[in-house]
C-alpha positions as a Python dict, from the first residue, in 0.01 Angstrom:
ca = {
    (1, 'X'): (0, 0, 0),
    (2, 'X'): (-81, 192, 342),
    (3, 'X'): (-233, 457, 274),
    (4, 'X'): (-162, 793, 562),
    (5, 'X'): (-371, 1067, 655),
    (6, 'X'): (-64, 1329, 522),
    (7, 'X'): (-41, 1188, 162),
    (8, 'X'): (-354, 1398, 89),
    (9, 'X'): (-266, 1690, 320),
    (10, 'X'): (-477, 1862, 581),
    (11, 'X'): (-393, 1902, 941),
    (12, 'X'): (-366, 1657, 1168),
    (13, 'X'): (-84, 1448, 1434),
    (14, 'X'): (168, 1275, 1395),
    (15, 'X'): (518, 1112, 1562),
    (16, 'X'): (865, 1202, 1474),
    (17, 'X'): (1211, 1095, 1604),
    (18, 'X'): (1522, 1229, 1538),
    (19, 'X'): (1801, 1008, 1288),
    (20, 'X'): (2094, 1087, 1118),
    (21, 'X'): (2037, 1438, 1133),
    (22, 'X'): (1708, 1414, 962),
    (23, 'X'): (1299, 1402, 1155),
    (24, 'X'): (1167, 1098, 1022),
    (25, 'X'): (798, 1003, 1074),
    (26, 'X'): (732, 679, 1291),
    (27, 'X'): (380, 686, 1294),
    (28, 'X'): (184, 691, 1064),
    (29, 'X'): (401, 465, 957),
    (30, 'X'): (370, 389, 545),
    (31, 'X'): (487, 142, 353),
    (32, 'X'): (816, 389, 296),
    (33, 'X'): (1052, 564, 516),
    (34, 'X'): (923, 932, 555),
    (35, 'X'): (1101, 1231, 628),
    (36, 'X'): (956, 1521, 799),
    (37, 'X'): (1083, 1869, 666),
    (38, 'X'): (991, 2215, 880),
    (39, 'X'): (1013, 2516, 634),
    (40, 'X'): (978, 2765, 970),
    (41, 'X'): (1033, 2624, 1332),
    (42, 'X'): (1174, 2301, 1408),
    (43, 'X'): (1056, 2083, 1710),
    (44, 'X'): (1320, 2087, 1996),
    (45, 'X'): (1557, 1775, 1948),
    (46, 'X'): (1516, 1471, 2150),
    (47, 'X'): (1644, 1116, 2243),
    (48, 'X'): (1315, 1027, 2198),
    (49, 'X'): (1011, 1054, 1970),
    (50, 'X'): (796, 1349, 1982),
    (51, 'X'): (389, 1345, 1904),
    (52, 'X'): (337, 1716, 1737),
    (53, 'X'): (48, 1841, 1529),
    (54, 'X'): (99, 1941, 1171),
    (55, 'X'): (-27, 2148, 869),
    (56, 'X'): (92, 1964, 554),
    (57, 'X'): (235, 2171, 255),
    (58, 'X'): (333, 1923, 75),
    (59, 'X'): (463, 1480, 44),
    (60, 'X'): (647, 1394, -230),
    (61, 'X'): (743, 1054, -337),
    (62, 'X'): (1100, 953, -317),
    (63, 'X'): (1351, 935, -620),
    (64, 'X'): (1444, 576, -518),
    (65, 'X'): (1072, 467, -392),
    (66, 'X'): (1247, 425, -97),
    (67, 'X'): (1186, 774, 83),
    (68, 'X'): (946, 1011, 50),
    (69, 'X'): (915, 1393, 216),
    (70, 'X'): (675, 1552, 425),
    (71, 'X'): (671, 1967, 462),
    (72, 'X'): (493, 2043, 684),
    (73, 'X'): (384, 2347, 870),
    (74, 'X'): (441, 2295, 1302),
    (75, 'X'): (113, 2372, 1426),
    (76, 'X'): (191, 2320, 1824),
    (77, 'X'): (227, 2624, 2039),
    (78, 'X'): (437, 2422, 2325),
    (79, 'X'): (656, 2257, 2089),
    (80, 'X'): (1001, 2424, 2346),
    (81, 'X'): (1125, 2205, 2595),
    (82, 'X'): (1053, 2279, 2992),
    (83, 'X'): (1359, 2437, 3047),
    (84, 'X'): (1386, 2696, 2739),
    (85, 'X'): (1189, 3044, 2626),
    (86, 'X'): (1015, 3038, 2285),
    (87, 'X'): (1285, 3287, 2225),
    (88, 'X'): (1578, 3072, 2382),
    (89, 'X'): (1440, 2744, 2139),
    (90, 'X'): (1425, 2931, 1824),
    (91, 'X'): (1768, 3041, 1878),
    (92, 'X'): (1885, 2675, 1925),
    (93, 'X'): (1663, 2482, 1658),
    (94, 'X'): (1811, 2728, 1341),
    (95, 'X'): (2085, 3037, 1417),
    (96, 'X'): (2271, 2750, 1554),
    (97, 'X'): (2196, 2580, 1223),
    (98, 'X'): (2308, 2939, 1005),
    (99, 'X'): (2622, 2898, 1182),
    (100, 'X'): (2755, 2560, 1090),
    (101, 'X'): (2574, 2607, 747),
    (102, 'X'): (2697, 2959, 612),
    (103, 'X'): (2491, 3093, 328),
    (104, 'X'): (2611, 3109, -42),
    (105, 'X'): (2493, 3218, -330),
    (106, 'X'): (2613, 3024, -655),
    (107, 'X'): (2846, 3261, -746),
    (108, 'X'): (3039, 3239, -419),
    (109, 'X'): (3147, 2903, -482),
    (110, 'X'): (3518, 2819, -428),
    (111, 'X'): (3520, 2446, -408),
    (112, 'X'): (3617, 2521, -46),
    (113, 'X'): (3453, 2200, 64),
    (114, 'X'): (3286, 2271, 322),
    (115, 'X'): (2880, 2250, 413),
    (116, 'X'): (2671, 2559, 341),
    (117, 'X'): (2340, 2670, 294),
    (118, 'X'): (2211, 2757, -77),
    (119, 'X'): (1883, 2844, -216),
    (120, 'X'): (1873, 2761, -603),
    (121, 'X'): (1612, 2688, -845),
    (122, 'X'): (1645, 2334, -1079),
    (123, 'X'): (1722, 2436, -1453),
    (124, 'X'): (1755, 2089, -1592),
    (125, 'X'): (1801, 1724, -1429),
    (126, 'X'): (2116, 1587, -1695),
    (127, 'X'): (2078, 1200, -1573),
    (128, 'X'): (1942, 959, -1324),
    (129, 'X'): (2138, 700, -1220),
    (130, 'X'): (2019, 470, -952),
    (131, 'X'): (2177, 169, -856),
    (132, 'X'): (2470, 231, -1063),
    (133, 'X'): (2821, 177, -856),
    (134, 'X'): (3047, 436, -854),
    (135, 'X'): (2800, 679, -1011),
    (136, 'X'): (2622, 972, -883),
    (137, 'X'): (2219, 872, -839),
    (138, 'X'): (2105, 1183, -975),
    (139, 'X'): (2327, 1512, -1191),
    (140, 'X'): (2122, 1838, -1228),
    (141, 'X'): (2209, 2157, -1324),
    (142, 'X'): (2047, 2477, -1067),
    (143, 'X'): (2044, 2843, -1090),
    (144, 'X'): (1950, 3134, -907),
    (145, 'X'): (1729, 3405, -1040),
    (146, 'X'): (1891, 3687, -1192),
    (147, 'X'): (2186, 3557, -1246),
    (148, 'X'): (2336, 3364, -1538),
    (149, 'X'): (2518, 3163, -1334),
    (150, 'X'): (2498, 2791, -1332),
    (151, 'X'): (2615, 2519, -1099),
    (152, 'X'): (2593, 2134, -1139),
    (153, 'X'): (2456, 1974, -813),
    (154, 'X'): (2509, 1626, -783),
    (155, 'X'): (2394, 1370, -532),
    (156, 'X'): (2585, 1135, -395),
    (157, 'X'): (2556, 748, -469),
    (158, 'X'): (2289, 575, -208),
    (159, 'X'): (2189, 953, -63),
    (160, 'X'): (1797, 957, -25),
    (161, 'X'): (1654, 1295, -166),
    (162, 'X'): (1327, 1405, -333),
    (163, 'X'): (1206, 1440, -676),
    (164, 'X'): (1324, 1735, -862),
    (165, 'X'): (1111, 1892, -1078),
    (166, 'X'): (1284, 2160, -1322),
    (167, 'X'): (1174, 2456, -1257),
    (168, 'X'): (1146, 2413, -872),
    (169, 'X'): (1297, 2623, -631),
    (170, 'X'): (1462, 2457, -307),
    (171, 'X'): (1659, 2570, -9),
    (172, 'X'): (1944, 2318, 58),
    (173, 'X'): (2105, 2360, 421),
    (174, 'X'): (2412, 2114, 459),
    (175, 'X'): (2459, 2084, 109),
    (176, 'X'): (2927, 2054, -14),
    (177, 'X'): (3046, 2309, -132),
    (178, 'X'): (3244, 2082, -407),
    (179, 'X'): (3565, 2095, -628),
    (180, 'X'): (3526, 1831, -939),
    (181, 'X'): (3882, 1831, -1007),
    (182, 'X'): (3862, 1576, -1249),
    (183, 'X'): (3647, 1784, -1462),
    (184, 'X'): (3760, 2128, -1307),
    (185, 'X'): (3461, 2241, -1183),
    (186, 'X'): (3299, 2340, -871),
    (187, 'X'): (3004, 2142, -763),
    (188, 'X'): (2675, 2115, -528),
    (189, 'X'): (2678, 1787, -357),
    (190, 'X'): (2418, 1617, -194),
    (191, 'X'): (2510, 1406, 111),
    (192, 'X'): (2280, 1244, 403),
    (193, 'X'): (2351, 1485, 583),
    (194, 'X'): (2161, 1731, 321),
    (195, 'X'): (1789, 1862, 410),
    (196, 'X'): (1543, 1996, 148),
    (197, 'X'): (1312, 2239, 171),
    (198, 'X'): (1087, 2343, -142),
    (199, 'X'): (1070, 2698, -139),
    (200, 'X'): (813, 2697, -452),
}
C-alpha cells in the first residue's frame, strides 16, 4: 500500500482538482481515490488542478475501501483567484452554496425532495449493504440534539461516503430531502452529489 504524508496528519501540500462536484486529491496520489473536504473556506473552483497547503483534521477510510476523506484545514492566504476580493471569493465558494442548499433541521422535513443542508448526529447504523443490487449500501438512523426526533438517512446504492461512527456528528450539504412512500416515511438520502463534513 502507498503510504501519504496526510494519513498521519500534520501540515503539509498537496494537489486537488475539481470532479463531480467533489475536490479530490491527485497527488499524493494513494492507492484509493481521496476526497478533500474544507470544514471553513473552500479553494476557488477551477478547470484545472490547484497545489494548496493544508492542515489535516482528519482521513478516514472509505465504507467501500474504495474512497477515503480528507478534512482538512486551508492553510493558504492567496487561495482567491486574480480577479476576486477575499471578500468577493468567500461569497462565491459557500453563500452561493447556502442558497441552492437551504438549511433544515430534522423536524422540518416534508419529503419535499429537494437538496438541503442538515447537521445531525448518527444514533445507530441499522445495516450495511454493499454490493447488493437494488439495495441501499448503507441505512442509519440520525438525530439532532435536543430533540427526540429521528430520521432514517439512507445512502444510495454505488454512492461513495465515509465511515459512520454512532455517535458522530456531521454536517451534510446536498443531502434529499426524501419521501419513502413505500414505507411512508420521510427520509435523508445520500447521493454523489452529497459532501460530508464531521463536525465532531
Amino acid at each position: 500500500m502507498t503510504e501519504v504524508w496526510y494519513r498521519s496528519g500534520g501540515t503539509g501540500e498537496i494537489q486537488i482538482r475539481r470532479s463531480g462536484g467533489q475536490w479530490v486529491v491527485t497527488e499524493p496520489a494513494g492507492d484509493s481515490k481521496t476526497v478533500c473536504l474544507f470544514p471553513g473556506d473552500e479553494p476557488t473552483p477551477t478547470d484545472g488542478g490547484a497545489t494548496i497547503t493544508v492542515e489535516v483534521q482528519s482521513f478516514r477510510i472509505g465504507t467501500d475501501s474504495e474512497t477515503n476523506y480528507l478534512t482538512v484545514e486551508l492553510k493558504d492566504p492567496d487561495i482567491v483567484s486574480s480577479s476576486q476580493e477575499p471578500n468577493e471569493q468567500y461569497e462565491t465558494s459557500t453563500t452561493s452554496v447556502s442558497k441552492d442548499y437551504p438549511e433544515r433541521n430534522l423536524t422540518e422535513l416534508r419529503g419535499s425532495e429537494e437538496f438541503v443542508t442538515v447537521e445531525a448526529t448518527i444514533s445507530e447504523v441499522e445495516f450495511v449493504a454493499k454490493n447488493t443490487s437494488n439495495t441501499p449500501d448503507l441505512k442509519a438512523i440520525v438525530r439532532e440534539e435536543g430533540s427526540s426526533k429521528r430520521v432514517p438517512l439512507v445512502v444510495s446504492d454505488g454512492v461513495s461516503h465515509p465511515h459512520f461512527d454512532v455517535g458522530e456528528t456531521i454536517r451534510f450539504r446536498g443531502v434529499k430531502d426524501h419521501r419513502y412512500v413505500k414505507k411512508n416515511e420521510n427520509q435523508l438520502l445520500v447521493t454523489d452529489d452529497t459532501d460530508f463534513t464531521v463536525v465532531e
